[in-house]
DOFIVEX-740851 format. One record per residue (C-alpha): residue in one letter; x, y, z. Coordinates in steps of 0.05 Angstrom, whole numbers, padded with zeros to 5 digits, always signed. Example, Ala and Ser with C-alpha at 12.3 -4.5 7.8 and 13.67 -1.06 7.14 Angstrom:
2
A+00246-00090+00156S+00273-00021+00143
//
This chain:
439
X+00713-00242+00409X+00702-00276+00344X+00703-00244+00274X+00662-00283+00216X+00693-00257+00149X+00675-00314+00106X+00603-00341+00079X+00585-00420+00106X+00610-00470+00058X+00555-00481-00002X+00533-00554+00002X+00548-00595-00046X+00478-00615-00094X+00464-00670-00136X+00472-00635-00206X+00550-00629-00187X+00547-00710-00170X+00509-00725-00232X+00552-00681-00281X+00603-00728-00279X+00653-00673-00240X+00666-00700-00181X+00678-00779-00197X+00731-00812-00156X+00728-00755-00113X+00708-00776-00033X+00650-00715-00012X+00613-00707+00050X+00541-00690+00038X+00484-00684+00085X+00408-00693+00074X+00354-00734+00094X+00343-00818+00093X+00285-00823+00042X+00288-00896+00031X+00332-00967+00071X+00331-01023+00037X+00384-01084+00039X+00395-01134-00023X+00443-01193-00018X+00486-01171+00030X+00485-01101+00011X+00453-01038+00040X+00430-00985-00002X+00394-00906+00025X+00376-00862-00018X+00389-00786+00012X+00336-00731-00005X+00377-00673-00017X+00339-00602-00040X+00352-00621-00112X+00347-00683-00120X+00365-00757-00093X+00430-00793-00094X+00438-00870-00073X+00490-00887-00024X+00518-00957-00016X+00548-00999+00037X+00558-01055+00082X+00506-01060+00131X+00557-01057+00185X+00568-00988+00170X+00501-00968+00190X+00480-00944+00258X+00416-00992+00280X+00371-00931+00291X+00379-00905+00220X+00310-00908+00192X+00279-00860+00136X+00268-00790+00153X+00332-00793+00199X+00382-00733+00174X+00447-00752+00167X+00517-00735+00150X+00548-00780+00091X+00619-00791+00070X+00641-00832+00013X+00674-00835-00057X+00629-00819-00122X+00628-00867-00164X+00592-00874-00240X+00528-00936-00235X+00482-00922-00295X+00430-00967-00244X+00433-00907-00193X+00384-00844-00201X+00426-00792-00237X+00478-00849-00259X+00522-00832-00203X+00526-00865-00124X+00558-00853-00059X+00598-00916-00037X+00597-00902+00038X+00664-00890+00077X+00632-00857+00139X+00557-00835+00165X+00541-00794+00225X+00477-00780+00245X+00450-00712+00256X+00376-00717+00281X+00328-00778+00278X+00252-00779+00274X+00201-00788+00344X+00148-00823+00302X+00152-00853+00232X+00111-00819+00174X+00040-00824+00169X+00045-00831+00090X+00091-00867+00051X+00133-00800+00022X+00178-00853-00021X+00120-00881-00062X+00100-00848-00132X+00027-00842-00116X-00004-00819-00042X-00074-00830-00055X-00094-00787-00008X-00159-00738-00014X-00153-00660-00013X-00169-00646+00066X-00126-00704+00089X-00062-00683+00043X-00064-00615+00056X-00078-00626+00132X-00012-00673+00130X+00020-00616+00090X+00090-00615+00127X+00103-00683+00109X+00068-00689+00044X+00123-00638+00015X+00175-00687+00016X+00147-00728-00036X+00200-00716-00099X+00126-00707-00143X+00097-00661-00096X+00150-00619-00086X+00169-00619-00165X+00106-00570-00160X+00141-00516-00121X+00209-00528-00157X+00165-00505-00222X+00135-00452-00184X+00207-00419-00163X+00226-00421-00240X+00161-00379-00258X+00176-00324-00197X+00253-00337-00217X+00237-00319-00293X+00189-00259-00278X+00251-00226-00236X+00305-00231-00276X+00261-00215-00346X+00233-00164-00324X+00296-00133-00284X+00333-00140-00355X+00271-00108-00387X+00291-00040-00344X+00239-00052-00280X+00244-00046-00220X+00229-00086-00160X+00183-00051-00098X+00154-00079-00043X+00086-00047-00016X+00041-00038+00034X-00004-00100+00053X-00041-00067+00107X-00088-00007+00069X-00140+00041+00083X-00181+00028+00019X-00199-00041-00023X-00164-00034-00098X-00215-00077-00131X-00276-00048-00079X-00329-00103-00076X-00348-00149-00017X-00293-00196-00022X-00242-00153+00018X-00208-00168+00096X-00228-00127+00139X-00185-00117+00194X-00182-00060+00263X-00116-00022+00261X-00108+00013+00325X-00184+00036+00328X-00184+00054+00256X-00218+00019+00196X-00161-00018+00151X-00158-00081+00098X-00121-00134+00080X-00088-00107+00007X-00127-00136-00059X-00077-00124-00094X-00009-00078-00096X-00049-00038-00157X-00058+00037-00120X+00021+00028-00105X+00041+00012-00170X+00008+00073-00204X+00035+00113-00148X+00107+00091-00168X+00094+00110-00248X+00119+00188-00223X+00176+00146-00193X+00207+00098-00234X+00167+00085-00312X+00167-00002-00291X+00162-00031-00232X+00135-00095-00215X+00134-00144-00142X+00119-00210-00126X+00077-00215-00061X+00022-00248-00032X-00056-00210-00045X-00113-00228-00004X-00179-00241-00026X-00238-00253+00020X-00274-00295-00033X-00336-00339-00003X-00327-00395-00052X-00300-00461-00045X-00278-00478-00113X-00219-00512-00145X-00197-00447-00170X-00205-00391-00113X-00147-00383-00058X-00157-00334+00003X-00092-00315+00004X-00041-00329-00063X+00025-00296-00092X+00015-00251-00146X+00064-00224-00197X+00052-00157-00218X+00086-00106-00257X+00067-00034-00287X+00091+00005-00348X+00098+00069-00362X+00096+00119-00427X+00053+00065-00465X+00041+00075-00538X-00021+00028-00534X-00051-00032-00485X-00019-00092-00529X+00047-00065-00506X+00025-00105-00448X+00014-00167-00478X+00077-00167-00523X+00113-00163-00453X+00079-00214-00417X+00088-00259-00485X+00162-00238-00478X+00159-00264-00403X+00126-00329-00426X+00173-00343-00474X+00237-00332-00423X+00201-00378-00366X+00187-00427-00417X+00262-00432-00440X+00288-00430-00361X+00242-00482-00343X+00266-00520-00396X+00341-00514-00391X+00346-00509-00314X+00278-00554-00291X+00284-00611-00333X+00288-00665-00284X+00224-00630-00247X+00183-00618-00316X+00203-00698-00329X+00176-00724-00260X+00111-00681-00268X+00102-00705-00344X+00096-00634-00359X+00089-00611-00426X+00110-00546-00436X+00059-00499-00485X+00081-00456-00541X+00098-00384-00533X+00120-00367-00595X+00058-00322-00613X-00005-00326-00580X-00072-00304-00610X-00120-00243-00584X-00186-00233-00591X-00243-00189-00563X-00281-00214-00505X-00352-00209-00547X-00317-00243-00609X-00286-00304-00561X-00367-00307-00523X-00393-00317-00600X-00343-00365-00625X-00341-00420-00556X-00425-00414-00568X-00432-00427-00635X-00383-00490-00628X-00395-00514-00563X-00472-00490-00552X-00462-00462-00484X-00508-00399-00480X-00483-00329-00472X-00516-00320-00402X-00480-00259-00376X-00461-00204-00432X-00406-00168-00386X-00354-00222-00349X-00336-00299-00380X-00365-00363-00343X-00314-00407-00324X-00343-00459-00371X-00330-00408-00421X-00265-00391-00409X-00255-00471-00417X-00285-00471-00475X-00258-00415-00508X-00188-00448-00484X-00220-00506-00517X-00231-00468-00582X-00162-00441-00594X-00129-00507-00577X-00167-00547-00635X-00163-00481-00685X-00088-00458-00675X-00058-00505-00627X-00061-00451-00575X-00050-00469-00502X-00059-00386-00475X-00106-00333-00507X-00105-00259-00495X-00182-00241-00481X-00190-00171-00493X-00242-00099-00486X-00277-00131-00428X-00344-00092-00414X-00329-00028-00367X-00378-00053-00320X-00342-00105-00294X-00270-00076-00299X-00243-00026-00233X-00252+00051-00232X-00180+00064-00250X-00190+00024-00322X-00188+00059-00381X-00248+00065-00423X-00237+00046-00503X-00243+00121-00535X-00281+00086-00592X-00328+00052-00551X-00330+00073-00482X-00372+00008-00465X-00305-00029-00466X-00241-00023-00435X-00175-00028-00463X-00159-00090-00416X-00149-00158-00423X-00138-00228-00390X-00101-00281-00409X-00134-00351-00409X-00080-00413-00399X-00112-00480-00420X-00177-00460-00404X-00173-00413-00340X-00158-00341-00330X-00079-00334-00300X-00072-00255-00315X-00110-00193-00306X-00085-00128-00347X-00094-00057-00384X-00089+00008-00390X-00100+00056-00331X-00132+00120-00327X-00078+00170-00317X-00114+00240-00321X-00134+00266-00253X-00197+00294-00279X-00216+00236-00322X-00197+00192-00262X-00249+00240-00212X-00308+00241-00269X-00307+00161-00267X-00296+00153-00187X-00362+00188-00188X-00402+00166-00247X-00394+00104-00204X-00417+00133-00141X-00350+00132-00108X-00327+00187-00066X-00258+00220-00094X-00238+00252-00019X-00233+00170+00008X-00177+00161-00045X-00143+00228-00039X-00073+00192-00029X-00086+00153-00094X-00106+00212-00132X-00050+00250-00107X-00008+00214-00164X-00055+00227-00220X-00063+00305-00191X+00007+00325-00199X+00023+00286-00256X+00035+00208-00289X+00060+00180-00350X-00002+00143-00400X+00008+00071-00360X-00017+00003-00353X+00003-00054-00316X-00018-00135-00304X-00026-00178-00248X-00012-00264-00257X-00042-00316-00209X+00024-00355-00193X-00016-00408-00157X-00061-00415-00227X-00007-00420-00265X+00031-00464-00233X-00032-00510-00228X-00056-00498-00303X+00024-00521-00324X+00034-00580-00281X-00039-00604-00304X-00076-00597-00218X-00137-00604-00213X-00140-00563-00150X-00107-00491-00143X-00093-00511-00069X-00050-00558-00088X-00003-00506-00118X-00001-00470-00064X+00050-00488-00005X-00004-00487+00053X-00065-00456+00019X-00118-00413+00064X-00179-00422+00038X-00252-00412+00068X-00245-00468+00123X-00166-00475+00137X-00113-00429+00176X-00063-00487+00187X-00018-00519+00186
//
């Protein structure tokens, strides 16, 4: 009988290499070949490791004949300082041992800086496409915004929750919603984590999850994802909506610094320009319609939601007037916010809500929630909803919750809107849109 009291040795990653710590020292590292080349006399792999890639160097004797790229292998060598090398530091090969080796060679080249390839062909060749150092840079990005919204928000006093993805009732109601059969009865696909979160105000005052929300959304547009990660959080004992905001500014502001300090090498391959955080501007939904259509002459079509040319152009507007790369949007029209929104007491047309726009395109969703159980019944059926289908919702509200509000961001927009994509799909690991379920 065996015992296992220890964890598995951590491997050892390129940062440690490139810092300079372990020169002189002989390592064994493992990792894939991502390019074989020889010059005069020399041989010279690069190995992909998950953070990076070092250069190894060698005699060509030392090499088994059926190394070619892709093939994962065991290296052994000395580190050695070559400001030529990526990272300024190399592997001068002792001893190599191969672990696995490819059946068929790539069908892109992964090594080269540009692919070249159209949306349905990359994303259909998306378990190889990943390896390229640019396309997974993407993804790096993308685990520093998750990464950030964890531990700000767990400093900030929230907790983490994981809920339900399989409901009985749509959040956001609409036709845009899964429908699925769960043992005979009528169920969904969750829209969002938002009846759970509410829930959990009687529970614990903050909470927040990241988790995927599905969305059955007939539109194939650069900008709309079936399925996609969403980081939410709620608040509890609110003094007022912008409470909200000055959070989620707080959160910016910590992702942008951790991107900065711990992403730099992925932020430099993307080209990425990081935007300011420092404050960022709010203004009313009506007032932000007026000013993008008396500067850009779009007309104001619909009175109650924003265009997406709008929201680029009021992006547009707050770049060129206050060097502004996010805007809080705020009061959107009740009649296009959810039941469980709270109504502006001075103007019960709006809604003390809000959405942040990122260069251009919406990335968050917020505001204030109704937390009265009466107030929360009266607008369930001013709307000609039924309270008795939500009576596990209302529960909450019935026996008692703190004034609350809460957000949800788009992590796939914005990743996308930071690292300058065209495509939302391509910041998402193996999107599902209206025509793919694979890979």
């Amino acid at each position: 009988m065996k015992f296992i009291t220890e964890y598995a040795k951590r491997p050892v990653l390129c940062q440690e290499i490139f810092s300079g710590e372990l020169d002189g020292q002989t390592v064994c590292i493992k990792g894939a070949v991502h390019t074989l080349r020889e010059l005069g006399g020399v041989s010279f792999f690069t190995l992909r490791l998950g953070d990076g890639l070092l250069q190894v160097v060698c005699s060509p004797r030392l090499l088994p004949e059926e190394l070619t790229e892709e093939c994962t292998a065991a290296v052994t060598g000395a580190v050695q300082a070559e400001a030529r090398a990526p990272g300024g530091r190399e592997l001068h090969l002792e001893h190599i041992e191969l672990l696995s080796r490819p059946a068929a060679p790539l069908p892109v080249p992964v090594s080269s800086w540009r692919l070249n390839l159209n949306m349905d062909i990359e994303l259909s060749l998306r378990p190889v496409v990943l390896r390229s150092l640019q396309r997974r840079a993407v993804f790096k990005l993308q685990e520093g915004f998750s990464r950030a919204f964890r531990e700000y928000l767990t400093g900030e006093g929230f907790t983490e929750i994981h809920t339900p993805k399989i409901v009985h009732a749509g959040a956001e109601g609409g036709s845009n919603i899964f429908r699925l059969d769960y043992f005979g009865r009528k169920a969904f696909l969750a829209q969002s984590p938002q009846f759970y979160k509410q829930t959990m105000m009687g529970v614990f005052p903050r909470v927040f999850e990241v988790a995927p929300v599905f969305r059955a959304e007939k539109h194939n547009t650069p900008r709309h994802l079936n399925e996609y990660t969403s980081m939410d959080l709620e608040m509890g004992y609110l003094d007022t909506f912008e409470d909200l905001m000055a959070l989620e500014t707080g959160f910016l502001r910590y992702a942008m610094e951790l991107l900065q300090t711990r992403y730099a090498e992925d932020l430099q391959r993307l080209k990425v320009s990081l935007p300011k955080t420092d404050q960022i501007p709010a203004v009313r939904f009506d007032e932000a319609k007026r000013l993008a259509s008396e500067k850009y002459g779009h007309p104001i079509r619909d009175p109650y939601d924003l265009e997406p040319e709008e929201e680029h152009n009021i992006g547009r507007y707050f770049q060129e007037e206050y060097g502004a790369d996010f805007v809080f949007v705020t009061h959107y029209p009740s009649k296009k916010r959810p039941f469980y929104a709270m109504d502006d007491p001075g103007d019960p047309r709006f809604t003390l809500s809000f959405d942040l726009l990122f260069r251009g395109m919406e990335v968050t969703t917020g505001g204030q929630r109704i937390h009265d159980y009466q107030e929360q019944v009266d607008k369930m059926r001013s709307r000609g909803m039924d309270p008795e289908e939500f009576t596990s919702y209302l529960m909450a509200h019935k026996h008692g919750l703190p004034p609350h509000g809460g957000l949800g961001i788009g992590l796939e927009r914005l990743t996308a809107r930071l690292c300058g994509l065209d495509n939302v799909r391509s910041a998402s690991l193996f999107p599902r849109d209206l025509g793919r379920l694979e890979p």
